[in-house]
C-alpha positions as CSV (number, residue, x, y, z in Angstrom):
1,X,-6.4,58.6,60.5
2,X,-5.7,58.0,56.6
3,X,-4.5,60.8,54.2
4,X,-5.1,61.1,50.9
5,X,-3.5,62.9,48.2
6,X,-4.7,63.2,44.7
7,X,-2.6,64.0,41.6
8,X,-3.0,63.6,37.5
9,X,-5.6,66.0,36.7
10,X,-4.8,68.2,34.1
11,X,-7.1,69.3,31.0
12,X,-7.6,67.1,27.4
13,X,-9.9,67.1,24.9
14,X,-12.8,65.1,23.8
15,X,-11.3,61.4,23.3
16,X,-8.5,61.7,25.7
17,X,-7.3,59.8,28.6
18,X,-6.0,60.4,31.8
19,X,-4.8,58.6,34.7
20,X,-5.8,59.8,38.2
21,X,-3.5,58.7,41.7
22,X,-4.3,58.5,45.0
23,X,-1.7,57.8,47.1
24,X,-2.7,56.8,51.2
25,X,-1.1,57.4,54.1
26,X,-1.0,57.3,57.7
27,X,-3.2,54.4,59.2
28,X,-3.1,51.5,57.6
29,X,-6.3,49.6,56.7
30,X,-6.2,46.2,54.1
31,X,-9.6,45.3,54.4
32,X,-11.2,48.8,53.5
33,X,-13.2,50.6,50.3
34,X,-11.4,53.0,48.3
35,X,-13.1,54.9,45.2
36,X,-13.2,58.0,43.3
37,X,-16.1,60.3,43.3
38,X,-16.3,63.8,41.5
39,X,-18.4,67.1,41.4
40,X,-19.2,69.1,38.7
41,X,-20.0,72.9,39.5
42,X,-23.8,73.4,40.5
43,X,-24.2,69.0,40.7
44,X,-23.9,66.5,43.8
45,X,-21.4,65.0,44.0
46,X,-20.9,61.5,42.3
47,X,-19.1,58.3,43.1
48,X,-17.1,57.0,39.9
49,X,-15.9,53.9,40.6
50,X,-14.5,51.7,44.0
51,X,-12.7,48.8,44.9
52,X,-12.2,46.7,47.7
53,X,-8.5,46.6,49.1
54,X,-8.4,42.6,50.0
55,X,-10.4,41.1,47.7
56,X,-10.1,43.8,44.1
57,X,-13.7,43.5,43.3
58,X,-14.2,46.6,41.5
59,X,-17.5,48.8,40.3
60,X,-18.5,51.3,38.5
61,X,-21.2,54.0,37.8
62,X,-23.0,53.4,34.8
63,X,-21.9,56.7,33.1
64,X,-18.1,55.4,32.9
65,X,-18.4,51.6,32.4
66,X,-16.1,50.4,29.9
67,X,-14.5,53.7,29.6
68,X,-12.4,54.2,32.9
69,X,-10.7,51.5,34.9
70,X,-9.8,51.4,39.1
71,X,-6.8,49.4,39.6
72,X,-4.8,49.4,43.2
73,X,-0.7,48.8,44.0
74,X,-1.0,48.2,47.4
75,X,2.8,48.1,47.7
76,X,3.0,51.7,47.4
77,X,-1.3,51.9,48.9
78,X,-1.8,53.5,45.9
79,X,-5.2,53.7,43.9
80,X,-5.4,54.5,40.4
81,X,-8.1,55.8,38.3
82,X,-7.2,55.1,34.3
83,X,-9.8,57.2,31.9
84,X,-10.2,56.7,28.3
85,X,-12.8,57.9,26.2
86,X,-13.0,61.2,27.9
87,X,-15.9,63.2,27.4
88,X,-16.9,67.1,28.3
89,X,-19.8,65.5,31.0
90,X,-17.0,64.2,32.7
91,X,-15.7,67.6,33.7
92,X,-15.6,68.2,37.0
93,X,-13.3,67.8,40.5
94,X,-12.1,64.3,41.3
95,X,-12.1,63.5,45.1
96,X,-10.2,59.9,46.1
97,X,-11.9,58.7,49.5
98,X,-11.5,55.6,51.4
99,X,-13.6,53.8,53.6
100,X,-13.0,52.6,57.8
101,X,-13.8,49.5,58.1
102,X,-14.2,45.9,56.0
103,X,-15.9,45.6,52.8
104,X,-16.7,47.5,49.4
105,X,-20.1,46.9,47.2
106,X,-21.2,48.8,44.5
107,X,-23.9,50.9,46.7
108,X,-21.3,52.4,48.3
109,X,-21.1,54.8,45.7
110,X,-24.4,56.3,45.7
111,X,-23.5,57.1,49.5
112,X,-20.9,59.2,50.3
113,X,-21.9,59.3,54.3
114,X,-20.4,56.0,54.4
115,X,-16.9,57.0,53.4
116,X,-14.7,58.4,56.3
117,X,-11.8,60.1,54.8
118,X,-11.5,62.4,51.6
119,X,-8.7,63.8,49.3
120,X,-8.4,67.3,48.3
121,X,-9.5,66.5,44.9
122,X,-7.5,66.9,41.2
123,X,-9.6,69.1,38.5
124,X,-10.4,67.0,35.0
125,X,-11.3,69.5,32.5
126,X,-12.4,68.1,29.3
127,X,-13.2,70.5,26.1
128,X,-15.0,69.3,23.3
């Protein structure tokens, strides 16, 4: 079993940044996906952005390219989600999940069945 814990969410306005942690523990698991997804009220939920633990191929959904990086310290099997540019649309509850098995790709993200383990989730309000 892998747990996740979620922290950095906090409110800014339009423009802002903020960075997002996850931090893993329990199993350990070097070949595995991790990503972010997030839910606005009334919406499905999303996935944000992933990246692949052995290799650091990263992707992203179209609606944050270029505005928010993944990066991962796998030192402290930590996963970081750096916004910029931070818009009202990006409201919403950010979940960290990770993957069991080997491999990452950027359709992952559109699938959330495929992703065995889930964080609590951190709120990202954004006002305009």
């Amino acid at each position: 079993q892998v747990q996740l814990s979620e922290s950095g969410g906090g409110s800014v306005q339009a423009g802002g940044s903020l960075r997002l942690s996850c931090e893993a523990s329990g199993e350990s698991d070097q070949n595995n996906c991790m990503g972010w997804f997030r839910q606005a009220p009334g919406k499905e939920r999303e996935g944000v952005a992933n990246i692949w633990r052995a290799g650091d191929d990263r992707f992203y959904a179209d609606s944050v390219q270029g505005r928010f990086t993944i990066s991962q310290d796998n030192a402290k099997r930590t996963v970081y989600l750096q916004m910029s540019a931070l818009k009202p649309e990006d409201t919403g509850l950010y979940y960290c999940a990770a993957t069991r098995g080997s491999g990452c790709s950027p359709g992952f993200l559109s699938r959330p069945s495929l992703w065995s383990y889930w964080g609590q989730g951190t709120q990202v309000t954004v006002s305009s």
